[in-house]
N, C-alpha and C positions, 0 to 999 in steps of 0.2 A: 174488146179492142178499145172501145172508146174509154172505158174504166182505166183502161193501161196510161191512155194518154193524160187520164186525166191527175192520176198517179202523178205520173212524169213532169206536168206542168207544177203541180202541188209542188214536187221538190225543187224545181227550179225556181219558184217564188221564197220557198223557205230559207236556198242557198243563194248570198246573190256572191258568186266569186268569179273570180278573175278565171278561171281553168276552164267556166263555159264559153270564153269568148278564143281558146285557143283553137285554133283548126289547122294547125303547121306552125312550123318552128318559125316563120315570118313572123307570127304573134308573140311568142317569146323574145322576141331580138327588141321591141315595142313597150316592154316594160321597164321603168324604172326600179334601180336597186332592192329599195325597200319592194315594190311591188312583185318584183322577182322570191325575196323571199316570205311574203304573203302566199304566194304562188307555192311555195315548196309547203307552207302546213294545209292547204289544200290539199294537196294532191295526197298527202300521208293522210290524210281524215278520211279520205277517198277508197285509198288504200286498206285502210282498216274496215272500212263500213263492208265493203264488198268481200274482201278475204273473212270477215264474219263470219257473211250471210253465204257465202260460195264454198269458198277454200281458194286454196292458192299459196303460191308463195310469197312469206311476210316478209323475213331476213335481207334477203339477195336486195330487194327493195329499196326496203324502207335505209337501208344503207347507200342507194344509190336515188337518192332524190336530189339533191345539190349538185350532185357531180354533173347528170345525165342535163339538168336545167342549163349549168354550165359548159355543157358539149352543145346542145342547140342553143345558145345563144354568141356562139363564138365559131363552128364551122357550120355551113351549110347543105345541110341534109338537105333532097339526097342526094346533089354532087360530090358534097365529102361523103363518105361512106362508111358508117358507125356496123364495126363487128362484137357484140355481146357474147360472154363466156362465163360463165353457161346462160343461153340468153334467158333463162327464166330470171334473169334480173334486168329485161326490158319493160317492165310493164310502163315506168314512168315514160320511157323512149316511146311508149305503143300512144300514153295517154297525149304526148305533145308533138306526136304526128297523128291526127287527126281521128282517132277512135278514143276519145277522152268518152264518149258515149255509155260504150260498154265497160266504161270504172262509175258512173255516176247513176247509171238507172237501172234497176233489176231485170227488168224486161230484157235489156241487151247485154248484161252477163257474160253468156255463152258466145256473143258476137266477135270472140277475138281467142286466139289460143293460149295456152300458157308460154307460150316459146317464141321465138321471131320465126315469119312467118310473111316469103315476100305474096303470099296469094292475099293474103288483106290488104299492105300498104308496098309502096314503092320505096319505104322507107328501109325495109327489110330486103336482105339478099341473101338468107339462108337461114331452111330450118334447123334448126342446132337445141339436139337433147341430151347432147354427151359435152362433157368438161375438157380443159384443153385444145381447143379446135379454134381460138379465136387468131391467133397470130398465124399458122398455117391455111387458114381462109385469107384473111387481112392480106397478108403474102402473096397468095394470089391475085386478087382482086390488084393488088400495085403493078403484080409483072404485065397484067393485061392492060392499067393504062399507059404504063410505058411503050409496050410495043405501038399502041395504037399513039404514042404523042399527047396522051393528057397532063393536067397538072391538077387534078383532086387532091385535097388528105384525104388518106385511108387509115382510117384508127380503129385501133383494137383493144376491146377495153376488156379486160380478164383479172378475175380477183385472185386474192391469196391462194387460195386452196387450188383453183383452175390451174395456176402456174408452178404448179409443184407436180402437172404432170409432165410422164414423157414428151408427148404428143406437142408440146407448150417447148419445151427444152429444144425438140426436131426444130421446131418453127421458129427460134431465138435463132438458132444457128445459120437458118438460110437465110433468116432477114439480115444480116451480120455480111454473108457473102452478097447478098444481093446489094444491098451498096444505096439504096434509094431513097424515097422520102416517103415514110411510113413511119407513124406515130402507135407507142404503144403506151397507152394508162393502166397500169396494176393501182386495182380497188383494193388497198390495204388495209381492210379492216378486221382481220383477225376473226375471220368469223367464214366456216364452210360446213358443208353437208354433216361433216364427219371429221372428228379430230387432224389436224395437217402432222405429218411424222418428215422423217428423212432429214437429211446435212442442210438441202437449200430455209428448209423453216428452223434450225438451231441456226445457224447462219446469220439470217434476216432479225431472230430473234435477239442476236449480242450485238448485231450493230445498234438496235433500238436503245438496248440497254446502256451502250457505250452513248447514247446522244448523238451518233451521227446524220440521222435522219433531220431532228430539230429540236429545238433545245427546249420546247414544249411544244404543247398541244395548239393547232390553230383555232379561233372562236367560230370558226364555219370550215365546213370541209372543201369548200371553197374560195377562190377570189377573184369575180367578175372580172375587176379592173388587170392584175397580171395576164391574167388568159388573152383578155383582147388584145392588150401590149405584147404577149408572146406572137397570139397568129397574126397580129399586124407585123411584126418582126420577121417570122419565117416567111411571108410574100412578099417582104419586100428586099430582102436577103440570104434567099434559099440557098445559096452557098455556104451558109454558117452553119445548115445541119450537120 
């Protein structure tokens, strides 16, 4: 035991970064720009050491490091209410609500699942091992603050491959009827389990080609500064959903 710890401290002297001092997304909102994206090769060096030495999922990830930074520093977990699809691309979301532990020390590894997982954190509100499921939960979770009179976002973040299923396609159609304020992020990064087929991936595929997405690439997959300017927009004029 005492060996473990002494392990443990060793590396916290060798690392000195900013992802030890996160313990809720309150610490992410606290960083400045550059330090935010200091913040993001952290946690990928993190990511790597440990999927090394463990396994895990590297892909779903390491594509969702920017994004996920840029979702807790812009809605408030957990009143807003972050749904992952398929959530083995939570680990960043696991590391910046408060089990950053079990990505930096070997000892605690095993201390979190590969999936979301609300018996660890309260950040989590479903375990989810199957693809497609995040806009059909998300859905839920809305109809229930409305009955009760809340005003959380409920966002549902589901990547390419996710939303080429049915289950995804069900869930588009009810959130469509249901009429409310429910946020959805498609992680478009070309990249799932298993090759994506079907009309909706040739589709997505010739709009790209035609440039209507954007007329190039952006130099980060994200941008601090519109995100805040968008959800300072939607609270203060939710009638422009």
């Amino acid at each position: 035991m005492q060996c473990d710890k002494d392990n443990r401290y060793k590396r916290k002297k060798q690392i000195d970064m900013y992802l030890e001092n996160i313990y809720s997304p309150a610490d992410v909102k606290k960083l400045s720009f550059k330090e935010l994206n200091d913040l993001s090769n952290e946690i990928r060096a993190s990511l790597l050491q440990k999927l090394s030495e463990h396994g895990g999922h590297f892909g779903p990830n390491f594509g969702m490091v920017e994004a996920t930074i840029a979702l807790h520093y812009v809605f408030n977990s957990p009143e807003d209410k972050l749904v992952f699809d398929v959530s083995h691309q939570s680990y960043v979301h696991k590391m910046l609500t408060g089990r950053k532990d079990a990505f930096l020390y070997p000892a605690e590894y095993d201390n979190v699942s590969g999936y979301s997982e609300p018996q660890e954190s309260k950040h989590d509100f479903f375990v989810i091992g199957h693809t497609s499921t995040s806009v059909s939960l998300a859905s839920g979770l809305a109809k229930g603050r409305d009955l009760i009179g809340g005003n959380e976002n409920i966002i549902a973040v589901i990547g390419d491959g996710s939303l080429s299923g049915g289950e995804a396609f069900e869930g588009l159609d009810y959130v469509a009827e249901l009429g409310t304020n429910m946020i959805i992020i498609v992680n478009d990064n070309q990249m799932s389990i298993a090759e994506n087929h079907g009309s909706y991936r040739r589709q997505k595929e010739r709009q790209s080609s035609y440039g209507l997405h954007q007329s190039k690439p952006p130099q980060k997959s994200y941008d601090y500064l519109h995100l805040k300017a968008e959800a300072t927009r939607r609270q203060q004029d939710p009638a422009q959903e």
